[in-house]
C-alpha positions as CSV (number, residue, x, y, z in Angstrom):
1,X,-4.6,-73.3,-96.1
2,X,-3.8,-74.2,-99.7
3,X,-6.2,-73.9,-102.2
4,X,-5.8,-74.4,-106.3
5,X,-7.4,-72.4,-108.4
6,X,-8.1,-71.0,-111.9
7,X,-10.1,-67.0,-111.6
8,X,-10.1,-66.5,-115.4
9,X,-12.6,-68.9,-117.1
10,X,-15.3,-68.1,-120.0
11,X,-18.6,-70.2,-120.7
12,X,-20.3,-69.7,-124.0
13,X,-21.9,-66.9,-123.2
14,X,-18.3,-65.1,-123.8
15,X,-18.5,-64.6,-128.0
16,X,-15.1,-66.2,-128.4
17,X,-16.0,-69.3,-125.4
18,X,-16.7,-72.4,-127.3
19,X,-20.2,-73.8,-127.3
20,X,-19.4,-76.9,-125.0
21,X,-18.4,-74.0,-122.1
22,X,-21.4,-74.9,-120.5
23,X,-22.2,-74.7,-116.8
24,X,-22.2,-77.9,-115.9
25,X,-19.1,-78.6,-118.1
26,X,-17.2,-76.2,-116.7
27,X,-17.7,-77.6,-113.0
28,X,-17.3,-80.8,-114.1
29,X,-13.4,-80.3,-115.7
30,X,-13.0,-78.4,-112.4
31,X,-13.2,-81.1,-110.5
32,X,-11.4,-83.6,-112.4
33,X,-8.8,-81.4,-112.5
34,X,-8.8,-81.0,-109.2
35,X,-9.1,-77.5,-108.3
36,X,-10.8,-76.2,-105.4
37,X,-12.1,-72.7,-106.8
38,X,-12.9,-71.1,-109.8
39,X,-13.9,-67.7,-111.4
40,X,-16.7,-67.8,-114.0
41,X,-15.4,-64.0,-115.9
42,X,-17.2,-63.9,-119.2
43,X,-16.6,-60.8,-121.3
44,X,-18.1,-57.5,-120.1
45,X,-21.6,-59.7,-118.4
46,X,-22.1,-62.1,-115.6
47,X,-25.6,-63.6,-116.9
48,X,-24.5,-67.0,-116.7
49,X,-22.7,-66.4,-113.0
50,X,-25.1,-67.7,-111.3
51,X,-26.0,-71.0,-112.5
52,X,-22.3,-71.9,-112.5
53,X,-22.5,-70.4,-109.1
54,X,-25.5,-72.9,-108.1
55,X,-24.5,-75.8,-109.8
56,X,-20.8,-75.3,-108.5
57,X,-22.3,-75.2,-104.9
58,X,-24.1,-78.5,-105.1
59,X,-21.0,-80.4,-106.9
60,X,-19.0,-79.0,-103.6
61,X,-16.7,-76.6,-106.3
62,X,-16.6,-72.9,-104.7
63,X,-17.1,-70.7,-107.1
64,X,-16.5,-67.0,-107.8
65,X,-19.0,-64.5,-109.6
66,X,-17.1,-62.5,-111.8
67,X,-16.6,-60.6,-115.0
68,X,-13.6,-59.3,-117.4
69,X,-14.7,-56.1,-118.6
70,X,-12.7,-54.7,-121.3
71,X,-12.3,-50.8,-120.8
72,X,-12.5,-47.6,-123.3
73,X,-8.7,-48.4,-123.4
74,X,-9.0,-52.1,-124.8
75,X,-7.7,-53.0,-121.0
76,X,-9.0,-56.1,-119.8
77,X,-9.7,-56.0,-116.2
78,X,-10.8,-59.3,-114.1
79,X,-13.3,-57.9,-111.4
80,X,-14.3,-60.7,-108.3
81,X,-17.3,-60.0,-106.1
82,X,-18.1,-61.7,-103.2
83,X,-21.7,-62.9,-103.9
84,X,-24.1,-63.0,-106.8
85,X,-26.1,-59.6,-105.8
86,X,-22.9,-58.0,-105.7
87,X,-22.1,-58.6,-109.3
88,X,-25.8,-58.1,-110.3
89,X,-25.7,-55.0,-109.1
90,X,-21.9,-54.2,-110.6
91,X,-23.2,-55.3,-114.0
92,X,-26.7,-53.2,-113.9
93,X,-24.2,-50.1,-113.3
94,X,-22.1,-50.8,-116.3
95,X,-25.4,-51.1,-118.4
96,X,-25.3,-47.1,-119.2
97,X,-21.7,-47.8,-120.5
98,X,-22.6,-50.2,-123.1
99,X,-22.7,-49.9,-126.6
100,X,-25.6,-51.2,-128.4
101,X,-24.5,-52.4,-131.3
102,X,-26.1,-55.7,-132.4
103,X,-24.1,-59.1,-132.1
104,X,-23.1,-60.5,-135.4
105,X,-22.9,-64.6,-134.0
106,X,-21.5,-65.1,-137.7
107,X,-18.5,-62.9,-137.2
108,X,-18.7,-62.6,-133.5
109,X,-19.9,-65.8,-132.0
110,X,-22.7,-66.6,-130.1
111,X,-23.6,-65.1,-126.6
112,X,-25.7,-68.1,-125.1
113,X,-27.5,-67.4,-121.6
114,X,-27.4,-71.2,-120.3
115,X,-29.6,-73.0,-117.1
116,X,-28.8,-75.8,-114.7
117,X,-29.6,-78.5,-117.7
118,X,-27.4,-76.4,-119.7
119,X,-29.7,-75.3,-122.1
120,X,-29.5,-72.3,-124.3
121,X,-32.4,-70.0,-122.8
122,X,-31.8,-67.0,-124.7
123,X,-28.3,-65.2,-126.0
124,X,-27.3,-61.9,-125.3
125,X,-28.2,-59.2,-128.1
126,X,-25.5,-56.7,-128.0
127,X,-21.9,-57.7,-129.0
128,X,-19.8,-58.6,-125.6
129,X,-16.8,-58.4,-127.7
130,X,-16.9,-54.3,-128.1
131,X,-15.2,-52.0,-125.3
132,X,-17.3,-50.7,-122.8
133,X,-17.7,-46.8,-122.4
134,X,-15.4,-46.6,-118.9
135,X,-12.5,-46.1,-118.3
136,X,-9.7,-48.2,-116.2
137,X,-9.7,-45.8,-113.3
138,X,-13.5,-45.5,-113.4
139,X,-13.9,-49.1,-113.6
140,X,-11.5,-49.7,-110.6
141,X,-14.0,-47.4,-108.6
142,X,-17.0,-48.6,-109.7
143,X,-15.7,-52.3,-108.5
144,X,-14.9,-51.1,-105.3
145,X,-18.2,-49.2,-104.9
146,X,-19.8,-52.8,-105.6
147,X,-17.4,-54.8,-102.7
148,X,-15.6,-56.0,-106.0
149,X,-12.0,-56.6,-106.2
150,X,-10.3,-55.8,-109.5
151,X,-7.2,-57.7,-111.1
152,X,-5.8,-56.6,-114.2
153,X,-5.7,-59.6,-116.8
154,X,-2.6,-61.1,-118.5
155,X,-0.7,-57.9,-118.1
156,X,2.2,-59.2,-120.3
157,X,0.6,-60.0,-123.4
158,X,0.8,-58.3,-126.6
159,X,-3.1,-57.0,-126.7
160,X,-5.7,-55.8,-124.2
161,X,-3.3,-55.4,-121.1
162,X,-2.6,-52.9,-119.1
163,X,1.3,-52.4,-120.2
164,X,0.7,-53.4,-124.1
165,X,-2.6,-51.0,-124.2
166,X,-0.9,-48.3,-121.6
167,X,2.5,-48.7,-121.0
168,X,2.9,-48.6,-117.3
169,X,0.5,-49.0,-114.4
170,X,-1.1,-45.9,-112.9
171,X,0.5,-45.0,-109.7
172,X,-3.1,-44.4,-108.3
173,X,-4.9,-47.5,-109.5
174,X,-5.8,-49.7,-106.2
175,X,-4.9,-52.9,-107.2
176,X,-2.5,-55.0,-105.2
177,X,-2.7,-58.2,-107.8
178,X,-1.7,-58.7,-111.1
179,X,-2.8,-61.5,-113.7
180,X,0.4,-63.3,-115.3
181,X,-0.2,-65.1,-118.7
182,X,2.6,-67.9,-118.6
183,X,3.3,-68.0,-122.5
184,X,4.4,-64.5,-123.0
185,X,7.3,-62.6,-122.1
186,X,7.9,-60.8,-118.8
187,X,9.5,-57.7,-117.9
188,X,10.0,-58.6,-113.9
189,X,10.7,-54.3,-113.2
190,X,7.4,-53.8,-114.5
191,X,5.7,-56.1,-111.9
192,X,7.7,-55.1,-109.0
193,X,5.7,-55.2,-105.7
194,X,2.2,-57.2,-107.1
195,X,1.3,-60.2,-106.2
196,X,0.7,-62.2,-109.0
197,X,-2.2,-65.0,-110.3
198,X,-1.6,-67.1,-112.8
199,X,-5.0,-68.3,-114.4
200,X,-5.8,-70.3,-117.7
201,X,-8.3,-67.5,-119.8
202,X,-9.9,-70.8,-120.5
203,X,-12.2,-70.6,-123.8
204,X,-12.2,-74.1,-124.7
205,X,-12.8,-77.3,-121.3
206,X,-9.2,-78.6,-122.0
207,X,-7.3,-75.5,-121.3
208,X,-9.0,-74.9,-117.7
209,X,-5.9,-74.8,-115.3
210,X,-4.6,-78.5,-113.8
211,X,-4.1,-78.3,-110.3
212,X,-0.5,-76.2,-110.2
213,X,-1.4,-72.7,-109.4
214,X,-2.2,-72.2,-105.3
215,X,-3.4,-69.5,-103.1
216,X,-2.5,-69.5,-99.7
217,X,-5.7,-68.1,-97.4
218,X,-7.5,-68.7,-94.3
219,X,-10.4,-70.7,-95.1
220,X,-11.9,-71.8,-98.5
221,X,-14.6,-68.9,-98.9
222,X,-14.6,-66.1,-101.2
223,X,-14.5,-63.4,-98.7
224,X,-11.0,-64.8,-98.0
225,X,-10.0,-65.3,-101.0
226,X,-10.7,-61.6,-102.3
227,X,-8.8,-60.1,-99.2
228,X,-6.0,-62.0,-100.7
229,X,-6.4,-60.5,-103.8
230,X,-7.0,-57.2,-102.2
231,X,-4.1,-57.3,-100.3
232,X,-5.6,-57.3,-96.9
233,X,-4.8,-61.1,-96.0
């Protein structure tokens, strides 16, 4: 079946998400838009996963725990899991790779933990917006040790991608999919042989995807759709 989709969207828990990227905002332009799955993948936490995962649920929007996690490289690398534990327990394990410096919301933005009514329970204390301690191959690992599936984001851009940051993609790295960001050039010899997502890096409710971008899969569940990703569907 065909399902449309957008796996690359940041509520205001992200530092650079604007303040109206609430939880039940974000469902909400979902489904006016149309689409039939999304990806909540704040900057290097899930802590707001789960309410978007619950109030996604009961709007009838599936929706995808996730996080991007930006490596000791300045990579940014989109990692899926299949249920809420699963990135719970992902994002406990990156907690000794952290760094601990204080957020600055006046220079940073604000890191806003949200609930079902969307209200601001608490924010996060440590900038989101630094590079966490791992490396991309480490990362890759540790996803995979957690049942997650990892996608490297927006390769083509000029910052934080694999080819800008890097140059070329490992030959080891077990990733079958690649993130394309539309708006920026593409060297189609660099992408030979990935399947490729196309997904909106939404920061602000208007830029979530319309419905244009499709995945073909089995069923609408999340298990299916990260075999896809995987490369095993």
């Amino acid at each position: 079946m065909e399902i449309y989709y957008d796996l690359h969207i940041h509520s205001c828990l992200s530092p650079c998400g604007d303040d109206d990227m609430t939880p039940n905002n974000i469902v909400n332009m979902a489904l006016i838009k149309g689409l039939d799955v999304i990806a909540i993948t704040d900057h290097n936490t899930g802590k707001n996963a789960k309410v978007i995962c619950d109030i996604g649920k009961a709007q009838g929007l599936l929706v995808i725990p996730g996080m991007e996690v930006q490596t000791k490289e300045e990579v940014h690398v989109l990692c899926y899991f299949n249920d809420i534990s699963d990135l719970n327990d992902f994002d406990n394990a990156l907690e000794s790779f952290r760094l601990k410096v204080p957020n600055r919301p006046e220079h940073f933005g604000k890191q806003q933990i949200m609930n079902h009514e969307d209200q601001c329970i608490g924010e996060y204390p440590f900038a989101l917006i630094m590079s966490v301690e791992i490396s991309l191959e480490q990362l890759v690992k540790l996803c995979r040790a957690h049942k997650g599936v990892c996608v490297p984001a927006h390769v083509n851009k000029s910052s934080n991608s694999i080819f800008a940051n890097l140059g070329f993609m490992p030959q080891d790295l077990e990733v079958k999919t690649i993130e394309i960001h539309e708006k920026s050039p593409l060297n189609e010899t660099l992408v030979k042989g990935y399947q490729k997502i196309y997904n909106s890096d939404a920061h602000y409710l208007e830029h979530i995807s319309e419905r244009e971008h499709l995945l073909e899969v089995k069923e609408k569940t999340i298990s299916n759709i990260l075999n896809c990703l995987s490369g095993e569907e």
